[in-house]
N, C-alpha and C positions, 0 to 999 in steps of 0.2 A: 289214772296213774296213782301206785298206793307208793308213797314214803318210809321206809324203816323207823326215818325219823317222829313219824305221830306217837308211837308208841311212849319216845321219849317225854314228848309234849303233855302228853296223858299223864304221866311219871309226874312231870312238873306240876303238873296243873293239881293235883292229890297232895303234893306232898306239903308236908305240914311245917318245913321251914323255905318254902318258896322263896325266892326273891325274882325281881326282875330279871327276865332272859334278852339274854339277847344271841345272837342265830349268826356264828360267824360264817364267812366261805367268801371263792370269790365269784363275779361278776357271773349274771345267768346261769347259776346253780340251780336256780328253783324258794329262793327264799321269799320271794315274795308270793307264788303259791302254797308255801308248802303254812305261810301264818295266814293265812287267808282261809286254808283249807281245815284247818284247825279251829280259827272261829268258826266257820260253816257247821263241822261235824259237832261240835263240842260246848259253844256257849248259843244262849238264845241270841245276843246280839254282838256284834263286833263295830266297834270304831275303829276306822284307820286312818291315817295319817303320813300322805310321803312330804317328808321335810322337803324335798327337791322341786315339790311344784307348790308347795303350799304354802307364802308368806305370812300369812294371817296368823296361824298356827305356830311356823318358829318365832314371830315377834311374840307371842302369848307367850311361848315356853322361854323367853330369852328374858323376858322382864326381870324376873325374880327368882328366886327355889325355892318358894310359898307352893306345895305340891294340894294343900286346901283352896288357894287360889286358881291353878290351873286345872281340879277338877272339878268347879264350879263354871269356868271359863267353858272347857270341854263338850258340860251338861248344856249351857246356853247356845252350842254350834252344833251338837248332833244329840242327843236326848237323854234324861236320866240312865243312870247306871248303876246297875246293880252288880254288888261287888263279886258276889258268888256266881252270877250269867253274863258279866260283860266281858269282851275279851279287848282290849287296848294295843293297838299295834303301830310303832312308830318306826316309818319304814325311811330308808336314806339317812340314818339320824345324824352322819358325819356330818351335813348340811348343816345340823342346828346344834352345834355344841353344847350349851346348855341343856336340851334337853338330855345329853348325855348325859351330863353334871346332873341334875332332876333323878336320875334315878337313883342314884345315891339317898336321896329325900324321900320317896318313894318303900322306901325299904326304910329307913327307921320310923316314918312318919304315919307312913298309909301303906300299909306291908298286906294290907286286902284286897290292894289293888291287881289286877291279874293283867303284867304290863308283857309284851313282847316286841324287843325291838332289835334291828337288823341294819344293815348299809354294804353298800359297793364301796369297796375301799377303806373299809373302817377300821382293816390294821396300818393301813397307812396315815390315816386320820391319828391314830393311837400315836404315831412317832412325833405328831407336829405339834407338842407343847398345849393337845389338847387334854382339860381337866379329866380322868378317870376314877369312875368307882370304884376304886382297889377293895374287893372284897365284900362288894355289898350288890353284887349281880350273880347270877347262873349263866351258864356258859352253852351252848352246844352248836357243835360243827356241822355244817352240812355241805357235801362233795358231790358230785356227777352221779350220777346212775350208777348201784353197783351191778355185778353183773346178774345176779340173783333178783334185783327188783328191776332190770331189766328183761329178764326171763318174765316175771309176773306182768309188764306192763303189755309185752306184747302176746298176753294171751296163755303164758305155759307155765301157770301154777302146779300143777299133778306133779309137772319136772322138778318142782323147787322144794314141794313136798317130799320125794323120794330121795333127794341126796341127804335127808334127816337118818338115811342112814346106810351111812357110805358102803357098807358089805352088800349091799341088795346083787341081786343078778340082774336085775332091769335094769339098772345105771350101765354096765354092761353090756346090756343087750343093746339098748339105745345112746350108745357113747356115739356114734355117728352124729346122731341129730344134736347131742351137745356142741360137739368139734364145730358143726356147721355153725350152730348159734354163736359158739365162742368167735367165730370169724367176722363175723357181722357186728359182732358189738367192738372187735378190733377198731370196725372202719366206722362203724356210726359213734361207738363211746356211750356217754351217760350224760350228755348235757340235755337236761328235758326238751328243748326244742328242737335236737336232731332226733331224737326218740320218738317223739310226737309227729313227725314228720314222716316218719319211716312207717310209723304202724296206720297212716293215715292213705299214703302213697307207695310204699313198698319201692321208692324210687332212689335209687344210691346219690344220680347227679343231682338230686335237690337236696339229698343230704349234707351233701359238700356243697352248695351254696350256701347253706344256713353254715355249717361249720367257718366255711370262711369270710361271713358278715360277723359273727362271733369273734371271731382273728381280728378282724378289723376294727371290732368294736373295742378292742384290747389295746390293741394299737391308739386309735384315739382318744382311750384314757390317757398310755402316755405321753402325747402331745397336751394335752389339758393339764396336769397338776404336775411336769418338771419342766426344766429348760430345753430346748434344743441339743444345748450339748448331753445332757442327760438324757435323753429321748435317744441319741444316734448310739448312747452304749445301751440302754436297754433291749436299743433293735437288732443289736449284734450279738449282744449276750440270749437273747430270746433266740434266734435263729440259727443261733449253733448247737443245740441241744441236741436237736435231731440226731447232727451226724454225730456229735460226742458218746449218746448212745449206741452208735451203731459199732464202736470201735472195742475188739475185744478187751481193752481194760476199757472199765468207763469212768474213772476216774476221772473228773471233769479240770482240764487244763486251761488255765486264760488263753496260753499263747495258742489255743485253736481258734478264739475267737476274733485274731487279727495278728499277724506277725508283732513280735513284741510287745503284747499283752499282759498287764502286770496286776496282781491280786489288787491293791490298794486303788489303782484308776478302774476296778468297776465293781468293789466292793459297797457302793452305795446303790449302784444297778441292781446287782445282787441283793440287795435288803428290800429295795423298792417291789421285785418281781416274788418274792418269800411274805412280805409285810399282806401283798396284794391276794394272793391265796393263788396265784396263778405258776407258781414254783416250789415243789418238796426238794427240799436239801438231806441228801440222807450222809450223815457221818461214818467215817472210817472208825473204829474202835480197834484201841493195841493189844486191848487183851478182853477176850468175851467172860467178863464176869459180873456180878451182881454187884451195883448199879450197874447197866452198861451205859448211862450217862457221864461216870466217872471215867470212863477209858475214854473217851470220845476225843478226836483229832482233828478239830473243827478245820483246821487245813487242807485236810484231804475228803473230799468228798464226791460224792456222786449228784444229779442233777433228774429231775423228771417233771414232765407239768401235768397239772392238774387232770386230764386228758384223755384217754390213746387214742380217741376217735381225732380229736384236736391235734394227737401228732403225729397221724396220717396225712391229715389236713396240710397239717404244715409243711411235712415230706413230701406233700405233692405224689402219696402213694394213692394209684390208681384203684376203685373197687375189684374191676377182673382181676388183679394182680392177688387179691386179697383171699378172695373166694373161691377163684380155681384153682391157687395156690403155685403159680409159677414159679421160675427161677429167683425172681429180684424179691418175691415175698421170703423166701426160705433164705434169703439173702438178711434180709429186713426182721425177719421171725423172731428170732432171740429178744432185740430190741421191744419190741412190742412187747413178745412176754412177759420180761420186765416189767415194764412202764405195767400193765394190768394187773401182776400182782403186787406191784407197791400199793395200784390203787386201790384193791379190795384191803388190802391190810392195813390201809387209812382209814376204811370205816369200822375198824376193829375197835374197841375203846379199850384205856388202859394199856393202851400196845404199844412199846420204844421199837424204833428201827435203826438198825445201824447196816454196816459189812466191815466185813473183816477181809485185810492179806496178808497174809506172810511176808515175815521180813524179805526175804529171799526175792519174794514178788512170783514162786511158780505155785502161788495156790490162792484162792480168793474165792470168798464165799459170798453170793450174790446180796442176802441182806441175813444178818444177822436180828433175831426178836426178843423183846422179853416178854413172857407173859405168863401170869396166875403163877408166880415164882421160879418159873424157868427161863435159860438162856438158850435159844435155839437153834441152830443154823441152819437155814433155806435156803437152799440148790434152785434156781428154777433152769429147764430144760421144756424149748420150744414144743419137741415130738414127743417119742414113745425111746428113744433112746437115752436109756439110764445109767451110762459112762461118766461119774461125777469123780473126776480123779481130785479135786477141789477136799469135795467134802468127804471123801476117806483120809487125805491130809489130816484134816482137821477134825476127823473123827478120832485120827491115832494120835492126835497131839493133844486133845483136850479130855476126851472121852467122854462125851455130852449125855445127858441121860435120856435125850430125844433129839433127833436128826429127822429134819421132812429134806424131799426129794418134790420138787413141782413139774406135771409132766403131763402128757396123754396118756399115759399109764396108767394099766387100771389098780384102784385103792389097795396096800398091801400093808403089814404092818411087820417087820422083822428083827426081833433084838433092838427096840427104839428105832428101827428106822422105816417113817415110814413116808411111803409113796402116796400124794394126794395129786388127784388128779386137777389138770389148773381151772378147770369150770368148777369145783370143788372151793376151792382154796379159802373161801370167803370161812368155810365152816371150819377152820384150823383151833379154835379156843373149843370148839363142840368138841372136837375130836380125841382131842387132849384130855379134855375135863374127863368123857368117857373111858 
């Protein structure tokens, strides 16, 4: 399985004002292969290190911020290191707080050192008063499979080569076998163990059994680091997502999550499940302009997890339903659409998401983008039907200098507006740029 993310790694690893990374995302994303696979390909030797099973190690890093002292400590437990071939990987680090605090040290002190470190829960870790290197780290995100490096893992690079450029007539010719694959990764998603499992077994119900030991391993995070009464809103606020998106606005309402539901009794839910990486909050914006940070109506918002394969799972949407395309999927379809391309447009970088509605409320534009100086507005549409009474609204009220359309439809480009197809979508900044 190949990562988009190495490349970045590579980036880091050259670059000549390095500082310590650390590898945010949440729970079984893959971060603990994905610095593992990078010491393999890239340094002669790697040390690792998960704070979570290894005492010896957080007392060593917990003594002091002497970063001379614990990489003489280090050399004494696993073998000299050499600054230009060793790769340093401190995995769980939320477990060892000081070694957080350490890398601060790291970076003014031994800035040769070639450190990588990562955690489950480490933006939750970040809220409890624990020490942060403000500005003396490198940062990078890593999310679920996107659909593109799930195309490569299961064998169909030629396919991921060819959409480098969207006018081909073979995109075209074989939009069948995309649609099929775009369905499969509806219900598998991008978490490397359902993926791994799929290309191993080609079997859906094992698929959903990993998907939903995943679920469950989610869940007994939050039994382990809040209260019971915090636990019973995050299990209510987690479980209404599904249907929230299913609902033609989706503007995400408390009082769905239990009659009389009120922002402030599960706005701490709310942060814990965002903190965790396991919830995108996408904001409302009152007017699509540059910043669109600066419009942003943190009140009104949309809701999506990390997912789609995970929020099939969770919907208890069946695979035939999915693949043969019955009633309840076309039902479910929209949703899903959704949730897949917020996801690809998470691993965009540089990329703000918002949506936009009209005062009025009869117009609303699925997510609004910024990027490489434009404000954009994205339509997505499940099929091939490209009735977007939304985005001609909002074409003749704002007069955007680019409008995309997300569809089965095939690539078109007409007076700024164009149609990408949604197995496509990942390549929106390619397309632009061209």
């Amino acid at each position: 399985m190949r990562r988009y993310a190495i490349k970045k790694l590579i980036a880091w690893k050259e670059s000549k004002t390095r500082k310590p990374l650390i590898i945010r995302g949440a729970r079984q994303v893959g971060k603990t292969w994905l610095m593992k696979e990078f010491g393999k390909s890239q340094y002669k030797k790697t040390i690792y290190i998960n704070f979570e099973n290894n005492d010896l190690m957080c007392e060593h890093f917990s003594k002091d911020l002497n970063t001379n002292r614990i990489i003489k400590g280090l050399e004494l437990e696993y073998s000299k290191i050499d600054t230009n071939n060793t790769l340093i990987i401190l995995d769980e680090i939320q477990e060892c707080p000081k070694a957080l605090t350490t890398l601060k040290y790291f970076y003014e002190n031994n800035p040769q050192y070639h450190i990588v470190a990562a955690g489950s829960l480490l933006g939750v870790a970040l809220h409890e008063n624990i020490s942060f290197p403000v500005g003396k780290v490198d940062f990078l995100d890593l999310y679920p499979l996107s659909f593109l490096e799930f195309l490569e893992a299961i064998g169909e690079e030629n396919f991921v080569q060819l959409l480098e450029n969207p006018n081909s007539d073979n995109i075209k010719t074989f939009k069948p076998k995309y649609i099929e694959w775009l369905k499969k990764y509806y219900y598998i998603g991008g978490m490397p163990e359902a993926v791994n499992l799929f290309i191993e077994t080609n079997d859906f119900k094992k698929v959903r059994k990993v998907q939903e030991t995943i679920l469950e391993a989610y869940r007994n995070d939050f039994s382990k680091h809040i209260s019971s009464t915090g636990k019973l809103k995050i299990d209510l606020l987690w479980e209404s997502i599904p249907n929230q998106l299913t609902k033609e606005s989706k503007k995400f309402v408390y009082k769905k999550i239990k009659q009389g539901a009120r922002a402030d009794e599960f706005e701490e839910a709310l942060s814990w499940l965002i903190n965790c990486g396991l919830v995108y909050k996408i904001n409302r914006i009152t007017k699509p302009a540059l910043p669109i940070k600066a419009y942003e109506d943190t009140k009104a918002f949309k809701l999506f997890i990390l997912d789609v394969g995970l929020l099939c799972a969770l919907s208890k949407l069946p695979a035939r339903t999915l693949i043969d395309g019955d009633k309840i999927f076309s039902e479910f379809n929209g949703a899903l659409a959704e949730q897949y391309v917020l996801e690809q447009l998470k691993t965009l970088e540089d990329m703000e998401i918002a949506y936009w509605i009209s005062k009025s409320g009869n117009a609303e534009i699925d997510f609004v983008i910024q990027t490489d100086g434009y404000v954009i507005p994205l339509e997505v549409k499940a099929a091939t039907n490209l009735q977007a009474k939304s985005l001609k609204v909002y074409r003749e009220k704002f007069e955007p200098e680019i409008s995309i359309r997300a569809s089965l439809a095939d690539f078109e480009m007409n007076s700024g507006l164009y149609n990408i197809p949604l197995f496509m979508i990942s390549k929106i900044d390619d397309i632009i740029k061209d």
